[in-house]
C-alpha positions, 0 to 999 in steps of 0.5 A, a space after each residue: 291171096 283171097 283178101 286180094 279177090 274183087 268183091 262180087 255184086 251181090 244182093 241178100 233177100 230184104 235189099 232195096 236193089 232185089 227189091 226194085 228188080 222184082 218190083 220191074 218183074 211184077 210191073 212187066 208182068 202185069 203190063 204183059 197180060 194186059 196186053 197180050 191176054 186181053 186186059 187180064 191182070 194176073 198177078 193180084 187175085 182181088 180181081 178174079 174172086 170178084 170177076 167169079 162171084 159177079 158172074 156166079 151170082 148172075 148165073 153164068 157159071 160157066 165162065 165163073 168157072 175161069 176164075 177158078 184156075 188162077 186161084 189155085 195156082 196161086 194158092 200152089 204157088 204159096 205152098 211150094 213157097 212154104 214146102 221148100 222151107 222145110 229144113 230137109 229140102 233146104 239142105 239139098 237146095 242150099 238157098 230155097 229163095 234161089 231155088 224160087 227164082 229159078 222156078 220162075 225163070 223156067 216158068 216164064 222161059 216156057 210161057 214165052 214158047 206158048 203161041 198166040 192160040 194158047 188159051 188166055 186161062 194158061 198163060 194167066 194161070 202160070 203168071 199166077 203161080 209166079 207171082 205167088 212164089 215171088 210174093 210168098 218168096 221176096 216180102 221183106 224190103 229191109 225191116 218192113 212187109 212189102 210186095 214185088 208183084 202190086 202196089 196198093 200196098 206199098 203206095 199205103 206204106 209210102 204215104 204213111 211213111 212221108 207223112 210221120 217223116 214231115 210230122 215226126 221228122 222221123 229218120 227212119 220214117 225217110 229210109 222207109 219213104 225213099 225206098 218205098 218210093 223206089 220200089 213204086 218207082 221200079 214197078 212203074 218202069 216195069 209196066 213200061 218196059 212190059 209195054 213197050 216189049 210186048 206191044 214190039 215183040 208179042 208173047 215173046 217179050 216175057 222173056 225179058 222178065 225172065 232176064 232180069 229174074 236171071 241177073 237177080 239170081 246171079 247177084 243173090 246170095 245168102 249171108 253166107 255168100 255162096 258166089 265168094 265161098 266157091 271162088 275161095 274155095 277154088 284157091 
């Protein structure tokens, strides 16, 4: 009887496909700010300790100040990441990586609320703290370190990888091309969609990211497949 069950869609933490839909979430994120909060990108923090140090070193420190916030909630964002990994509360959440992407999703649910007069330093401080958990969360795309939330990175990646491919003729070298590229790919349709969304439907279009975090949340499971051990169970 249970062998007849259909597989469930289904994802596990270094896949190529979790991967490129949280690649969509960092590219929509970072295209969301930027347009709706005033050229602000939230997810990477290079900008804001330079942004702080510019206007420390030129004495306005007042507005250094307001860089302050998205750093700290970065820096949370990786501690909550590392506390759920505590083996005591990993066996009252089952699975901490969907616990994370829950925590994302009611972040982003609740920043969609929040109305044009909200301070910028509230709605990019809460993107922070998601692309923190996310980063700190999600880094593994099969074997190799990437990140859902910037690109620099995985562009690098990418690049080296094409070129030991040509070089080396290296198959692995191809794999990590083709889903690098992929992810590249996936953060670049993200950018887009947050684009279009926000500029049709304002502060509200966050919303949509939170919809794809919710279909990954779905899909995801450990390997122990938490989705088919209640259906049989159920049986």
């Amino acid at each position: 009887m249970i062998d007849k069950i259909k597989p469930i869609p289904s994802l596990s933490s270094n896949s190529v496909f979790l991967a490129s839909l949280l690649g969509i979430v960092g590219g929509f994120l970072d295209a969301y700010t930027f347009i709706s909060r005033d050229g602000v990108f939230a997810n990477a923090q290079t900008g804001n300790i330079v942004l702080f140090a510019v206007n420390a070193a030129t004495g306005e420190w007042v507005e250094s100040l307001h860089y302050i916030p998205p750093l700290i909630a970065f820096v949370l964002g990786v501690l909550v990441s590392e506390i759920v990994k505590i083996p005591s509360l990993r066996e009252i959440l089952y699975s901490y990586r969907r616990s994370i992407l829950i925590l994302e999703c009611i972040v982003l649910i609740i920043v969609g609320f929040l109305p044009t007069s909200v301070p910028n330093i509230i709605v990019t401080t809460s993107i922070s703290f998601v692309s923190s958990l996310q980063i700190s969360t999600f880094n593994k795309l099969d074997k190799w370190a990437y990140n859902s939330t910037m690109t620099t990175g995985n562009l690098r990646t990418a690049t080296q990888a094409a070129y030991a491919a040509f070089t080396k003729q290296s198959q692995e070298a191809k794999i990590q091309f083709k889903e690098f590229s992929i992810i590249i790919g996936s953060f670049l349709f993200g950018a887009l969609l947050g684009t279009f969304t926000t500029t049709q439907f304002g502060n509200k279009a966050i919303w949509v990211s939170a919809i794809i975090l919710i279909v990954a949340l779905v899909l995801y499971h450990k390997d122990k497949g938490y989705i088919r051990k209640r259906c049989a169970d159920s049986l």
